[in-house]
Backbone as CSV, one residue per row, in Angstrom:
resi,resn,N_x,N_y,N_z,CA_x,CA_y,CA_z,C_x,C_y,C_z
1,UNK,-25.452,19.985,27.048,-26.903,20.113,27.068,-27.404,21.100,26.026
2,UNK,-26.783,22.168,25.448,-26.801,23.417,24.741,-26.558,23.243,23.154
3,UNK,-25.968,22.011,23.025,-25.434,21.573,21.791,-26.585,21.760,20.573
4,UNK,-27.888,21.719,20.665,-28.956,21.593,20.036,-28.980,22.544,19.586
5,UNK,-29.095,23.797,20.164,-29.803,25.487,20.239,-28.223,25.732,19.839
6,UNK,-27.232,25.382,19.871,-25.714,25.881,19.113,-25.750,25.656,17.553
7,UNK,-26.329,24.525,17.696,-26.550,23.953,16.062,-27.041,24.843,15.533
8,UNK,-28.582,24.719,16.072,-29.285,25.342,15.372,-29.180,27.147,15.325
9,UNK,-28.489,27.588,16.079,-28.227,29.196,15.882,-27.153,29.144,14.771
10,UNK,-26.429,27.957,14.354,-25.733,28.304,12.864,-26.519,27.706,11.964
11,UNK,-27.468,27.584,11.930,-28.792,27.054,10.936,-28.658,25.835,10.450
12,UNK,-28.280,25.441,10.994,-28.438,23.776,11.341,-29.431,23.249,11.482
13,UNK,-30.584,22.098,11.274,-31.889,21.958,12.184,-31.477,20.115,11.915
14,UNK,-30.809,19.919,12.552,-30.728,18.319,12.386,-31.977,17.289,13.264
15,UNK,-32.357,16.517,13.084,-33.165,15.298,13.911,-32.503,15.398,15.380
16,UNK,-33.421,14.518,16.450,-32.587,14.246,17.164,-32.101,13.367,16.970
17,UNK,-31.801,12.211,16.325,-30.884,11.207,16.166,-29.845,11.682,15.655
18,UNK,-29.581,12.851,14.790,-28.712,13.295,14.026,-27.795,14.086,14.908
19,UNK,-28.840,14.537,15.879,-28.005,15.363,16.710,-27.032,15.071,18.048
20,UNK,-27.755,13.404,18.459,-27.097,12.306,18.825,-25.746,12.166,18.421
21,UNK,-25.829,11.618,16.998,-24.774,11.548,16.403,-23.707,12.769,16.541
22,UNK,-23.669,13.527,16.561,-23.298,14.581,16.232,-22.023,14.884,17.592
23,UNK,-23.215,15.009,18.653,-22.726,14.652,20.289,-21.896,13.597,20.355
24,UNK,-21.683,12.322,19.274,-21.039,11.730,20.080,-19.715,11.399,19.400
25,UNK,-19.884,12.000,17.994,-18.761,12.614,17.795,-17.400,14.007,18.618
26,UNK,-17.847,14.674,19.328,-17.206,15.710,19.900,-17.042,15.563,21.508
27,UNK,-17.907,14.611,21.773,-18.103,14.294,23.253,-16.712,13.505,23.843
28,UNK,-16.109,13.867,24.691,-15.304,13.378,25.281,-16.005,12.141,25.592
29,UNK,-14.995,11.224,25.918,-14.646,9.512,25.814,-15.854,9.396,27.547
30,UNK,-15.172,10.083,28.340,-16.514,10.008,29.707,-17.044,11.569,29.792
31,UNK,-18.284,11.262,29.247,-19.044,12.106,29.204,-19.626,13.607,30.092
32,UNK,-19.209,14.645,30.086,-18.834,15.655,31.555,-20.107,16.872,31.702
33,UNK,-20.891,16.709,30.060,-21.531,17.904,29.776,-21.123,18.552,29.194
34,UNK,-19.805,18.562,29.149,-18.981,19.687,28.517,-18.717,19.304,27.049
35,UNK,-17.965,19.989,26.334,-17.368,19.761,24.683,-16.640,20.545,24.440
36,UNK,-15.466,20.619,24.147,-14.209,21.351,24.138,-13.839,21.749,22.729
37,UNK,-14.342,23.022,22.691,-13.959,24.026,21.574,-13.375,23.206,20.576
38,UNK,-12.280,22.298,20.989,-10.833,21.989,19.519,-11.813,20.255,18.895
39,UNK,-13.136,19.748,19.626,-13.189,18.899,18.981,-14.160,19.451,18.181
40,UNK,-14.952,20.578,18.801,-16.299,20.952,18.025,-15.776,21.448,16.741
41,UNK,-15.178,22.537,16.831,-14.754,23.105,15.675,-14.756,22.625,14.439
42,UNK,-14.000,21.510,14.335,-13.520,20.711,13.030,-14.821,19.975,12.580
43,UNK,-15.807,19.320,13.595,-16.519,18.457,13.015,-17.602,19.063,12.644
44,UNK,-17.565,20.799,13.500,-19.184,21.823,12.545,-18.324,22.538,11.670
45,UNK,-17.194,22.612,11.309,-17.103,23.086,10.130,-16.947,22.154,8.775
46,UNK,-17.027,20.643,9.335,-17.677,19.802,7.958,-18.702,19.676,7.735
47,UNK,-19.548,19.857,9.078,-21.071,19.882,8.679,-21.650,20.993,8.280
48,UNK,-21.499,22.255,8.367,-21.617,23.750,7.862,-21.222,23.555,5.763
49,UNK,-19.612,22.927,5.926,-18.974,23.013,4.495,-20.241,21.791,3.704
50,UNK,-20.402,20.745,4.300,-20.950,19.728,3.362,-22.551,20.098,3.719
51,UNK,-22.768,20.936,4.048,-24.704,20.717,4.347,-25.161,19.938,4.376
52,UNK,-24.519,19.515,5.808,-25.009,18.165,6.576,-26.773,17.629,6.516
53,UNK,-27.209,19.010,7.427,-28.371,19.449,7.899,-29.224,20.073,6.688
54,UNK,-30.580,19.623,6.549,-31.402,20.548,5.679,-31.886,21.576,6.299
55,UNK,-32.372,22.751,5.736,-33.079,23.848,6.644,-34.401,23.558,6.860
56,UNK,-34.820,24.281,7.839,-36.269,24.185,8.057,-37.403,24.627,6.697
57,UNK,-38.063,23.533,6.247,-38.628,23.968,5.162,-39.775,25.349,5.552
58,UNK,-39.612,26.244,4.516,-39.982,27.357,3.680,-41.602,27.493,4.549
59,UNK,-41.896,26.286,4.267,-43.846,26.131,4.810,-43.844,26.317,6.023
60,UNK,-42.991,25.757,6.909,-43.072,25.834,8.030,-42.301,26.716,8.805
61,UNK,-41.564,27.816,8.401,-40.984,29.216,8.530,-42.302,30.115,8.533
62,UNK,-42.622,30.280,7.337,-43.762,30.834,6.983,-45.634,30.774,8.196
63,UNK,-45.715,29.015,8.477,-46.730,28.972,9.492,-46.096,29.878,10.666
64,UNK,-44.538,29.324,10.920,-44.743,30.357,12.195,-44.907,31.601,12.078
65,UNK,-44.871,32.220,11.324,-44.929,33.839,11.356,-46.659,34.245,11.084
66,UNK,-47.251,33.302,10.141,-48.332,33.552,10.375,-49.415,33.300,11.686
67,UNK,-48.983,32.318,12.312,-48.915,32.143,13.864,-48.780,33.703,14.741
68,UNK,-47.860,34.451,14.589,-47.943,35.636,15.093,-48.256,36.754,14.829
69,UNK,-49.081,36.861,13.791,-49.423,37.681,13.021,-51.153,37.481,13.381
70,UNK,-51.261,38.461,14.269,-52.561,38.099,15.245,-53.687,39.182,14.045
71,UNK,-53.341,39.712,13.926,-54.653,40.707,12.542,-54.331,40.394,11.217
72,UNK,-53.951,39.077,11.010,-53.890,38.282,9.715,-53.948,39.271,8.488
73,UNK,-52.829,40.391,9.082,-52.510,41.260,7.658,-51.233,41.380,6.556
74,UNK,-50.713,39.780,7.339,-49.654,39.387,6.066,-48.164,39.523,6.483
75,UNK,-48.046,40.765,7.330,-46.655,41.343,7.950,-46.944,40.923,9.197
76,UNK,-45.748,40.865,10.167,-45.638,41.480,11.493,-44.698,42.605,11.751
77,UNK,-45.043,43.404,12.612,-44.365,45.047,12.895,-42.955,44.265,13.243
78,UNK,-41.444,45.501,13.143,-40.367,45.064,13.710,-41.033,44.911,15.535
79,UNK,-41.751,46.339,15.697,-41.802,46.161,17.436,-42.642,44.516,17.992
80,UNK,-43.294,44.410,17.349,-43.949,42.980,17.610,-42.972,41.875,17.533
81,UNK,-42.163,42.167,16.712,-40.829,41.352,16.471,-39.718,40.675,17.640
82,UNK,-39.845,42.099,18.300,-38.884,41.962,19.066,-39.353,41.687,19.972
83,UNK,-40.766,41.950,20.141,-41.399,41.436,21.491,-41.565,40.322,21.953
84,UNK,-42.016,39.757,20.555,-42.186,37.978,20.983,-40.504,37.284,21.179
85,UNK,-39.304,38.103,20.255,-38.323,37.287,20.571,-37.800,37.860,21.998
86,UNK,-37.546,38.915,22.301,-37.313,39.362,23.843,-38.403,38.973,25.126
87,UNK,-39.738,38.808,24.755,-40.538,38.465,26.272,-41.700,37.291,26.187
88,UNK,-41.889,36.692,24.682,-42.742,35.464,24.692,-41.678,34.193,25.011
């Protein structure tokens, strides 16, 4: 179920079809929820080596931060930083 937010914490941002794919490469034959370390491994470190995945474009990095940047003064503080990632 976690496979998505795994991807993407190694900066990955694939489709969901891509990410389909991806699952059903590593997914055991009857399906448990689970994914076992020795199949994942090999098949995200070809997708990591070949840059499978494009990154999230630049524009839309950028909207989000201006999104939180509530006194539209260009920065956000580290403490604001951590706030929205620890309690929003």
């Amino acid at each position: 179920r976690e496979i998505g937010s795994i991807v993407r914490s190694l900066g990955c941002f694939p489709t969901e079809a891509e990410l389909h794919e991806l699952l059903a490469k590593v997914e055991e034959e009857e399906p448990t929820g689970y994914i076992h370390l020795e199949k994942f491994l090999p098949v995200m470190t070809k997708v990591l080596l070949d840059r499978s995945y494009r990154p999230i474009p630049e524009d839309v990095l950028l909207h989000a931060f201006e999104a939180l940047d509530e006194n539209k003064c260009g920065y956000i503080t580290k403490e604001d930083l951590v706030k929205y990632l620890t309690e929003e």
